[in-house]
C-alpha positions in Angstrom: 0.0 0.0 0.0 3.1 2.5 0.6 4.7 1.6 -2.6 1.5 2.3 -4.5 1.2 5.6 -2.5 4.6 6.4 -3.0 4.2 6.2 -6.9 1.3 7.6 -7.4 3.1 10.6 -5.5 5.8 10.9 -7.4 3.3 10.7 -10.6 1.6 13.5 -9.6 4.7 15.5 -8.6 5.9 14.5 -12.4 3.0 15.7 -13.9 3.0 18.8 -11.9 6.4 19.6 -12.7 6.0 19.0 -16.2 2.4 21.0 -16.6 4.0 24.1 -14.5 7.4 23.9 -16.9 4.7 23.7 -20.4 3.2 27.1 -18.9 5.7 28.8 -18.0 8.1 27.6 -21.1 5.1 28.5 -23.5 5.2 32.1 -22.2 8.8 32.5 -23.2 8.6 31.1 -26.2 6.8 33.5 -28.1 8.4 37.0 -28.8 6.3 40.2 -30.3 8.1 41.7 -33.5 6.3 44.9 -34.4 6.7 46.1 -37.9 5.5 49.8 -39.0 1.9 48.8 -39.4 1.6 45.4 -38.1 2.8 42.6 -35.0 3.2 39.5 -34.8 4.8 36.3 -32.7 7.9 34.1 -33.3 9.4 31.9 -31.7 11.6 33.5 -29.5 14.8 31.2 -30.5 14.3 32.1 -34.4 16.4 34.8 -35.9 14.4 37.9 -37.0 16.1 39.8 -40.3 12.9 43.3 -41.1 13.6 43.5 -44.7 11.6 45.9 -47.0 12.1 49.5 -45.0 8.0 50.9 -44.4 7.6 53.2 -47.8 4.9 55.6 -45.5 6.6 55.5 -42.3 10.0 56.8 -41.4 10.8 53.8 -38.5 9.8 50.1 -39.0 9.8 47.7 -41.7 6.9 46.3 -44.1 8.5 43.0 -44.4 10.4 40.5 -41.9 12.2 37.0 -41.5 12.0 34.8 -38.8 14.9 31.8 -39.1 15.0 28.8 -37.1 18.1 28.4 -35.0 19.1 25.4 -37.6 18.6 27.2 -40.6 15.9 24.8 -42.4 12.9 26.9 -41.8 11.9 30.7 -42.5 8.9 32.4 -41.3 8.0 35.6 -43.5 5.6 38.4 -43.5 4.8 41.3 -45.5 1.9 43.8 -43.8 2.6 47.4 -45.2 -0.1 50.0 -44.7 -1.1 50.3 -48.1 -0.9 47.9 -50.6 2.9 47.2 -52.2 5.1 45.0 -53.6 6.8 41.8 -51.9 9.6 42.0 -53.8 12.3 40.7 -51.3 10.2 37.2 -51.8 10.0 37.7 -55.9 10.7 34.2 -57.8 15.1 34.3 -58.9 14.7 32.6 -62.7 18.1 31.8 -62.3 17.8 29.7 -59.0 14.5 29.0 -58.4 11.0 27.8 -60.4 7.6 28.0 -59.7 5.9 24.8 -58.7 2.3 25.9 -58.3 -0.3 28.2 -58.0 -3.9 29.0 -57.4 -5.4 31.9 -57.8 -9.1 32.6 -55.9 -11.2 36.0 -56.4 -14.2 36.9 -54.4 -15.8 39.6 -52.7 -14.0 40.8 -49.7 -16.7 39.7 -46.9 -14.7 40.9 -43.7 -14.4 44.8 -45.5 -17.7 44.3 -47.0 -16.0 46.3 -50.2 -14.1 45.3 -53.6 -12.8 42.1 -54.3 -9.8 39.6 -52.1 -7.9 38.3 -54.2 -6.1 35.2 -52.6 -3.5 33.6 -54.5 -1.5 30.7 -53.1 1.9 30.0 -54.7 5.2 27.6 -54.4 8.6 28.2 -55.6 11.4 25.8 -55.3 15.2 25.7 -55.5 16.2 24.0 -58.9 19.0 22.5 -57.2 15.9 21.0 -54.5 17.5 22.5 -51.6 14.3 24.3 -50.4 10.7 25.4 -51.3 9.0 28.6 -50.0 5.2 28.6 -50.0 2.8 31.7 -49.8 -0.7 32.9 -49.5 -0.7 36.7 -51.0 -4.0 38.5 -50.0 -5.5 41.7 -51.7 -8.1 43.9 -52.2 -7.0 46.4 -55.0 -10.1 48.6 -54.3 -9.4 49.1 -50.6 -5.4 49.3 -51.6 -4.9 46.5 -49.0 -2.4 43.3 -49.2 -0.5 41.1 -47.1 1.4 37.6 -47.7 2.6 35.2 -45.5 5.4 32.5 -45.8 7.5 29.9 -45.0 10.6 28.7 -46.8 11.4 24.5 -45.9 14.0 22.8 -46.9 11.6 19.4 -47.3 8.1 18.1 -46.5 9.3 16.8 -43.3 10.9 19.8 -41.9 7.4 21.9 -43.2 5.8 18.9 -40.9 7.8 19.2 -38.1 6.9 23.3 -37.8 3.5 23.2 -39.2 1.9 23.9 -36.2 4.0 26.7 -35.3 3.7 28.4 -38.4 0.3 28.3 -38.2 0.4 30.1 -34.4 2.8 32.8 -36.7 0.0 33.4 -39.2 -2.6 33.7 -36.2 -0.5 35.8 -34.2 -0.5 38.8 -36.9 -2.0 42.0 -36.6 -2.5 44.9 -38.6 -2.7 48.3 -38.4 -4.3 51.4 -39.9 -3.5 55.3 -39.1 
């Protein structure tokens, strides 16, 4: 009866341990990055490069990189005020090829005005060394875009962070003046 007493203590103190490490590890995980007219979360061990200075504001950027500690994964966001042009993400003919794409247009229901244009897209290293997929979003009538990314070196590794990447997409957060 001790014995079974004795484990089942030292279960629960294991399980404790283990639930109060998950919290509070989960809370220093995540780090804010603010742009100049948007935020979002990373992991806090990734390596964050801003990119395309803000074209209508005279601190922050309008683009950033997020790079795992190991190098095989890339996190990228581009939230400028306006619309513009992600072009530190544009396709390299010499180095890279486009591997798919889907295009979808339909009225914007959460602005209630113009159409969103969503267009999904994949471009791969010819020498297969990575892949770097992205979902563009616009409205050309409200002047509005944003894309989101992430550059993998293979389908496992896009596996393995998946689930993070998607808590990076949900974490972002625009704003207006």
């Amino acid at each position: 009866m001790a014995k079974k007493r004795l484990i089942w203590i030292c279960l629960s103190l294991i399980f404790l341990a283990s639930t109060t490490y998950a919290v509070a590890d989960s809370e220093k995980e995540w780090e804010l990055f603010e742009g100049a007219w948007f935020s979002v979360e990373y992991p806090l061990e990734f390596q964050v490069r801003p990119s395309l200075k803000s074209r209508t504001s005279i601190k922050g950027c309008d683009s950033a990189f997020f790079t795992s500690p190991d190098g095989v994964v890339e996190f990228y966001v581009f939230s400028p005020q306006w619309n513009g042009d992600p072009s530190d993400i544009a396709l390299n003919p010499e180095t890279e090829e486009s591997v798919s794409e889907k295009i979808d247009n339909k009225p914007d229901k959460i602005q209630h005005y113009g159409i969103k244009t969503v267009r999904w897209f994949t471009i791969a290293a010819k020498d297969k060394s990575y892949m770097r997929s992205y979902v563009d979003t616009e409205n050309k009538d409200l002047r509005t875009r944003f894309v989101m990314g992430i550059k993998y070196r293979d389908q496992d590794v896009y596996n393995n962070y998946k689930e993070i990447y998607q808590k990076f997409v949900k974490s972002l957060r625009q704003y207006a003046d």
